[in-house]
N, C-alpha and C positions, 0 to 999 in steps of 0.2 A: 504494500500500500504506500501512496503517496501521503504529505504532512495533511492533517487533518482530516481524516477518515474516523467516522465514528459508525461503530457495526453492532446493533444490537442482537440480541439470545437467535438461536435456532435459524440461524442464515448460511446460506448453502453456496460458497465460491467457487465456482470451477477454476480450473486453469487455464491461466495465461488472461488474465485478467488485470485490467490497470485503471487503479480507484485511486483519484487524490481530490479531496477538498469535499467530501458527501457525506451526505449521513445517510444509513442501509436500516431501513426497519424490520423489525421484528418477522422471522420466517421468509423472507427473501428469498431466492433462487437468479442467481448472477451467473452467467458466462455456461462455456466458456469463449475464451477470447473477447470478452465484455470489454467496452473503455465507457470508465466514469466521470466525466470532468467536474473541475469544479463550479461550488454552486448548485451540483444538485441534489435532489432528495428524495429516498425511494419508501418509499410507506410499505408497513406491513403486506405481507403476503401478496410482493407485486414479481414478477417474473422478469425477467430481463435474460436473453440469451444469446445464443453466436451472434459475434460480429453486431451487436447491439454499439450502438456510442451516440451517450447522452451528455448535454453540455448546458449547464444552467439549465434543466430540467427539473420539476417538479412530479413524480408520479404516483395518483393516487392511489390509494387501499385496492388491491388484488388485480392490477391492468398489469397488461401483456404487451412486450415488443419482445416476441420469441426468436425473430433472427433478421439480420442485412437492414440493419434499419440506423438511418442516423437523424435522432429527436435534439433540434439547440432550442436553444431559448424558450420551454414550452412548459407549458402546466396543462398535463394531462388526468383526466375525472376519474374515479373509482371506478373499478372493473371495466374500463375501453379495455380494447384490442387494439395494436396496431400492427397492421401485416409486414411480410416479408418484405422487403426493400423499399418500404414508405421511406420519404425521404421529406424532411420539414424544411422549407427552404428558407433558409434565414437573415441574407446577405443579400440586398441588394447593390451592390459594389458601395455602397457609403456609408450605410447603418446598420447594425440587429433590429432584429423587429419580432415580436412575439407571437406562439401560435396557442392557441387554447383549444382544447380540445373537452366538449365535455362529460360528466360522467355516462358510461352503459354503452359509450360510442363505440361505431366501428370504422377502422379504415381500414381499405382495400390493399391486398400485394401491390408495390410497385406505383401505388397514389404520391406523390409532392404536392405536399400543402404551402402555396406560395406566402407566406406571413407579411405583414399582419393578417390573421385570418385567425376564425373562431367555428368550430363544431359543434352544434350543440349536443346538450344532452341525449341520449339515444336516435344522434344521428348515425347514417348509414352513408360512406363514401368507397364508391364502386372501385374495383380493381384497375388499376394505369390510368387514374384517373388525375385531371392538374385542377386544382382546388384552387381560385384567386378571389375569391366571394365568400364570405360568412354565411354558413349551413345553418337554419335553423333547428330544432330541437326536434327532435322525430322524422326529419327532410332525408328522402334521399338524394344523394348528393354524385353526382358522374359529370366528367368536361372532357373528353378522350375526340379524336377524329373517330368517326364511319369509316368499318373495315371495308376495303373495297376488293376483291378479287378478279382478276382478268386472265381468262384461261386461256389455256394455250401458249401464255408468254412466257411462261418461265425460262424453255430454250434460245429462244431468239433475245434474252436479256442476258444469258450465261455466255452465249456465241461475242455478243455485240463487249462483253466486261472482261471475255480473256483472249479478244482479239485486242483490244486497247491496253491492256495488262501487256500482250504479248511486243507490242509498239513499246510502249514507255519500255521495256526490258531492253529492245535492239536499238534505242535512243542512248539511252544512259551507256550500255555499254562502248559505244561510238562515239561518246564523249560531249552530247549533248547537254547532262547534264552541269560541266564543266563547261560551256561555252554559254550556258544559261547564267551559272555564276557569274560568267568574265562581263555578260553584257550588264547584271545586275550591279557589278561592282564600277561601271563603265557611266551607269545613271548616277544624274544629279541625287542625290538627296539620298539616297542607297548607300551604305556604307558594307553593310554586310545582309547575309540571308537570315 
């Protein structure tokens, strides 16, 4: 553990797990491979699993991110779920910004909740879904493109990407890519690639 990690009774750490600056409550289940930063705080009987990494996070009594998922900045409600590689988007290149999430919710595999943003309570956010609006409270919640299928293409996209794959290979080794350099370093304002 890192300085200031406090772990209370009956909490279950796996390995290869790195906790500095958190308080872990009561019957917990961490990792493995968990990362805990600081700032945050895990309430009793809350689940945290692989590849889990929480950063100023708040989670409440008995909620779940069982694996691939990275929660910053958030307070998360008693007994949510949040699925396999949610991702809480927290950065937009200038500030943090906070996600809430509230209790009984669910998020889907693979959802980014663009923060600030809020879930409510026993909301429902669908699978590869991009969340940039505040859910309200029993809403279900999806913002994904319409899968489109086009059949028959698949071959004449594989022909047309390793005939151009097969180009760039007899370019470069011909020294293309070095005369690409030479003209790049040749332009004004261009210093390097």
């Amino acid at each position: 553990f890192g300085p200031g990690v406090t772990v209370a009774s009956n909490v279950r750490i796996n390995a290869f797990c790195d906790i500095e600056g958190a308080r872990i409550g009561r019957g917990a289940r961490i990792g493995p491979f968990a990362r805990i930063r600081p700032g945050s705080e895990v309430a009793e009987d809350v689940h945290i699993g692989n590849f889990v990494e929480l950063k100023a996070t708040r989670m409440g009594r008995g909620a779940k991110a069982s694996h691939l998922a990275y929660l910053g900045d958030s307070d998360i409600g008693a007994a949510s779920n949040i699925g396999a590689g949610a991702i809480f988007v927290n950065y937009d290149g200038y500030g943090k910004h906070r996600t809430v999430v509230g209790a009984e919710a669910f998020v889907g595999s693979n959802a980014a909740l663009v923060a600030p943003v809020r879930i409510g309570r026993g909301a429902n956010v669908t699978a590869g879904s991009v969340i940039t609006e505040d859910v309200p409270a029993g809403a279900l919640a999806f913002g994904r493109a319409r899968q489109e299928t086009k059949k028959g293409r698949a071959g004449p996209l594989r022909a047309k990407l390793k005939a151009r794959a097969a180009a760039d290979h007899r370019n470069h080794r011909q020294g293309a890519g070095h005369a690409f350099a030479r003209r790049c370093a040749e332009t004004p304002g261009i210093s390097r690639l």
